[in-house]
TORGU-860217 format. One record per residue (C-alpha): x, y, z. Coordinates in steps of 0.1 Angstrom, whole numbers, padded with zeros to 4 digits, always signed. Example, Ala and Ser with C-alpha at 12.3 -4.5 7.8 and 13.67 -1.06 7.14 Angstrom:
residues 2
+0123-0045+0078 +0137-0011+0071 
END
This chain:
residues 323
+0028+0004-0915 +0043+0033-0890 +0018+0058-0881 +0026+0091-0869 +0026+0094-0826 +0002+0114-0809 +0009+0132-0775 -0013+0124-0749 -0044+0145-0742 -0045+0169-0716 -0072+0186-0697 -0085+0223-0712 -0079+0237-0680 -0090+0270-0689 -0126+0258-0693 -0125+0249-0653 -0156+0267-0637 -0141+0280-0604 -0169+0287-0578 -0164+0316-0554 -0150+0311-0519 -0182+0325-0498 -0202+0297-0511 -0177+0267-0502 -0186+0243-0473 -0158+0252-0447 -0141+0224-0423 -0125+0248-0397 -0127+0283-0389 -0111+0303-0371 -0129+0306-0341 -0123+0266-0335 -0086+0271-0335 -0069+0265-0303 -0055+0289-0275 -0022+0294-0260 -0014+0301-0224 -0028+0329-0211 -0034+0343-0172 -0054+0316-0165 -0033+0287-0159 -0064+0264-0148 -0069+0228-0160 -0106+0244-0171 -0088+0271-0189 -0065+0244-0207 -0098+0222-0220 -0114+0256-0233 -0081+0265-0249 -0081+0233-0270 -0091+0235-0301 -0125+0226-0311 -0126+0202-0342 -0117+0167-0346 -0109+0143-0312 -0110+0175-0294 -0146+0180-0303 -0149+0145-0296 -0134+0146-0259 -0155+0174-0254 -0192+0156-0266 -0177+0126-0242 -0171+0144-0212 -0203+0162-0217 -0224+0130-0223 -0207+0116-0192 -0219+0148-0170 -0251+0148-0184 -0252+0112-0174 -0243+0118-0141 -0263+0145-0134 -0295+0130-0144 -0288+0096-0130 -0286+0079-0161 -0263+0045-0164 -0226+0054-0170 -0209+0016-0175 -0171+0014-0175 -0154-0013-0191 -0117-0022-0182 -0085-0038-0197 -0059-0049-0176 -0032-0019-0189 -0050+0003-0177 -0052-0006-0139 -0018-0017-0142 -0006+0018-0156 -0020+0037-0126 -0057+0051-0138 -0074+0035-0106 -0070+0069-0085 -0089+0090-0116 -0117+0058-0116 -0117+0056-0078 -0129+0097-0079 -0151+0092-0106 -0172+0063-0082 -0167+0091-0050 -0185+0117-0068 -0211+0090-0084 -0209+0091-0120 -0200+0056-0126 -0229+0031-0121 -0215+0001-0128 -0177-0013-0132 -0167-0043-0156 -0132-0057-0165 -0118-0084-0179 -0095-0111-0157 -0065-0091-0166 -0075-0056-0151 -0091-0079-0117 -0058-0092-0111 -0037-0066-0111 -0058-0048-0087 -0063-0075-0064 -0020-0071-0065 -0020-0032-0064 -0040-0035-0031 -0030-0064-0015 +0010-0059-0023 +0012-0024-0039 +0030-0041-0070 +0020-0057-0099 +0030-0067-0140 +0057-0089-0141 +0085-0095-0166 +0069-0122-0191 +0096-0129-0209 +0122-0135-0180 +0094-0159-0168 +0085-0176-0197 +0116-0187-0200 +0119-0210-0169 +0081-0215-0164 +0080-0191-0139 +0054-0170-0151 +0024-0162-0136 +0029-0187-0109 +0030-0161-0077 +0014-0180-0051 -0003-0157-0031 -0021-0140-0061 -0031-0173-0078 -0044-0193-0044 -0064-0155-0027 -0083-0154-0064 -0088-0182-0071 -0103-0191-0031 -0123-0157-0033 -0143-0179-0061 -0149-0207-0050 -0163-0188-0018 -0180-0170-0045 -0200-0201-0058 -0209-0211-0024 -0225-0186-0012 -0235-0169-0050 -0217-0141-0055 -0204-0124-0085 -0166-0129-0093 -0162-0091-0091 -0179-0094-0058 -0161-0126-0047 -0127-0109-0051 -0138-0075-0034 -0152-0093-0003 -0118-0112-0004 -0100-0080-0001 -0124-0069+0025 -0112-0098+0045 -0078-0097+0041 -0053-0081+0070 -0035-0056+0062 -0039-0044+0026 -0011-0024+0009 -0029+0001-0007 -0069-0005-0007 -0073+0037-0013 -0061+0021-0051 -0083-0003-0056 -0111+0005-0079 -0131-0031-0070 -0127-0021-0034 -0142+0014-0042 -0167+0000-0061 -0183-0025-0037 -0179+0001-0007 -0202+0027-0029 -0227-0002-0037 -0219+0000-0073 -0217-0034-0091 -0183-0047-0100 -0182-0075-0124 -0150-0095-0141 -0156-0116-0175 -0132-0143-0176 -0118-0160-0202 -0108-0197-0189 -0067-0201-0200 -0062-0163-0210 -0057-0154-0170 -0025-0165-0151 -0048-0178-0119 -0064-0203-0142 -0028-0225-0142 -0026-0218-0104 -0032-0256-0086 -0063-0237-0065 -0080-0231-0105 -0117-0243-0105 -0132-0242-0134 -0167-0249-0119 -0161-0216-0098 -0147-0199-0125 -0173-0202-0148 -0202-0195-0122 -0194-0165-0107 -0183-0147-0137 -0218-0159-0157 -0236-0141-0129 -0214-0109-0137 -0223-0119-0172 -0263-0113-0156 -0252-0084-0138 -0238-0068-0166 -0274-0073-0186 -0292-0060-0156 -0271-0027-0159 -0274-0020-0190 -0314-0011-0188 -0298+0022-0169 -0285+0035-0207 -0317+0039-0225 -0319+0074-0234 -0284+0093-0220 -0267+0065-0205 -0230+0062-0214 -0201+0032-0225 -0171+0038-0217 -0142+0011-0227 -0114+0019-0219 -0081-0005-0233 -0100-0038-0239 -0095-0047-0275 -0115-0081-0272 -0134-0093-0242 -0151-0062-0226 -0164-0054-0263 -0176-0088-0267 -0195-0096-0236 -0209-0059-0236 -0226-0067-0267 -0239-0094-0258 -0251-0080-0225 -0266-0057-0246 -0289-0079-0268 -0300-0096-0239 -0313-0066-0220 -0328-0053-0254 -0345-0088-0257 -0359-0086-0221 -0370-0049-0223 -0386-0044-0255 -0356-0033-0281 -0341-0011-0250 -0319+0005-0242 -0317+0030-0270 -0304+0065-0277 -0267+0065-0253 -0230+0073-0257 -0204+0048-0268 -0167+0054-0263 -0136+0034-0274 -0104+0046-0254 -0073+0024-0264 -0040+0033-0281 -0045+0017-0312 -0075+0005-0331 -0092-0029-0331 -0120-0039-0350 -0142-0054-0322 -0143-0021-0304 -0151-0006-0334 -0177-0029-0339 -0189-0041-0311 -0191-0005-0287 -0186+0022-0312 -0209+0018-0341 -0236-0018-0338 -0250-0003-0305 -0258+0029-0312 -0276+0023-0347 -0308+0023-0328 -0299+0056-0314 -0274+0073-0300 -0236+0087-0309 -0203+0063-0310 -0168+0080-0308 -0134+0062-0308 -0104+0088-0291 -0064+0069-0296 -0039+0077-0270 -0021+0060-0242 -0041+0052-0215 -0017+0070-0187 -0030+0105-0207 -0060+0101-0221 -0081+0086-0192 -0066+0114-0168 -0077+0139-0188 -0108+0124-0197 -0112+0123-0156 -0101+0155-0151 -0125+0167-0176 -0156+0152-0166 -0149+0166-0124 -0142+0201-0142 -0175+0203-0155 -0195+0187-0124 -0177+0215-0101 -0186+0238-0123 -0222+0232-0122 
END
């Protein structure tokens, strides 16, 4: 039996209820908008001149929870990857450590090894694929053997690996470019440098010299010295991490449980900050959001390392000069 088609219904638009403008929760205004060039050419006129809403506003609460930090000698951690020694950032951490904002440095294997390179041979990051090929890769001698001897000096006489490779460098005659190297800096301004291995993920763990036993114990005493630091964050310290996707996030959060176990729930009520080029979910996680829902404020700012970090540097020695 046909029945006769019906068009669709449609929305009485005319019986909208419109509200007025004035009464609208705004976004932006104005007043946030950015600014262009103007007489002042300054890298303090360019940060006022950038607009202030979204990771703008974000660089900006960072940089001033990093001052604040440092002013009031609070615990400012930073937390490496290895791209970001190897794409030239140690200079911009090595001034940070000179003027005493950062308390303690961590990195993973990675970001160790290519500044052990940087200041020993003033070169470093090799073509993996060209090596891969022949089984070639990662098996420089002189980087492999110095490492992996710096930790087995380590384990006798009970140093940290961080410690173990800056003492190595200390020792070794002549140095291409030590001025570069953030674990030299870092040991010669009695801050604590600590490296979290991962046993296979490092090319010194296929090197003949490789102890395991060495491996293992000096960077589980970074593992303790990391924990020890993180007691300096309650109320204003600050996290930076800054292009490590997986281990630095990992081992920070565990360093912070066990400092929170030892202290009573603390260290509450600090500043997170993820720095990498893309997201990852253990950042997000594990830096950005889980540690700071006891207190505090987590922020994640994308970008390549070789311009966000400078700026962020930059930023942060702006607004100490200006104090």
């Amino acid at each position: 039996m046909s029945q006769e088609r019906r068009p669709p219904r449609e929305a009485d638009l005319s019986k909208v209820r419109p509200v007025p403008i004035a009464v609208r929760p705004n976004k932006v205004r104005t007043e946030e908008f950015a600014a262009p060039p103007a007489d002042d050419r300054s890298f303090g006129a360019f940060l006022r001149g950038l607009p202030d809403v979204l990771k703008a506003r974000d660089l900006r609460a960072v940089v001033d929870a990093v001052v604040r930090a440092a002013t009031r000698k609070r615990g400012v951690i930073v937390m490496l990857g290895g791209h970001v020694v190897k794409t030239g950032i140690g200079p911009i951490l090595v001034d940070l450590m000179k003027r005493g904002v950062i308390t303690h440095l961590a990195m993973n294997g990675s970001a160790a090894i290519h500044d052990y390179e940087i200041a020993r041979f003033g070169a470093t990051s090799e073509d993996v694929a060209a090596g891969l090929r022949d089984g070639s890769f990662g098996m420089a001698d002189e980087t492999g053997r110095g490492l992996n001897e710096a930790f087995v000096a380590g384990q006798a006489h009970g140093w940290g690996m961080g410690e173990s490779v800056a003492r190595a460098l200390e020792g070794t005659s002549p140095l291409a470019h030590p001025e570069h190297s953030i674990i030299l800096a870092a040991h010669r301004h009695w801050i604590p440098v600590t490296v979290h291995a991962a046993l296979g993920a490092e090319i010194i763990h296929q090197h003949p010299a490789a102890s395991g036993a060495a491996i293992g114990d000096t960077s589980h005493r970074d593992f303790r010295r990391l924990a020890a630091s993180c007691e300096d964050l309650h109320q204003g310290g600050v996290v930076l991490n800054l292009g490590s996707a997986v281990i630095m996030p990992e081992v920070f959060l565990k360093a912070l449980t066990v400092a929170r176990n030892l202290h009573g729930g603390k260290p509450t009520e600090f500043t997170t900050a993820d720095f990498d080029m893309m997201r990852h979910y253990r950042p997000r996680m594990n830096v950005v959001q889980r540690p700071v829902l006891a207190g505090g404020e987590g922020y994640e700012i994308t970008g390549h390392h070789e311009l966000l970090i400078p700026l962020l540097g930059w930023a942060v020695a702006d607004a100490l000069d200006r104090r």
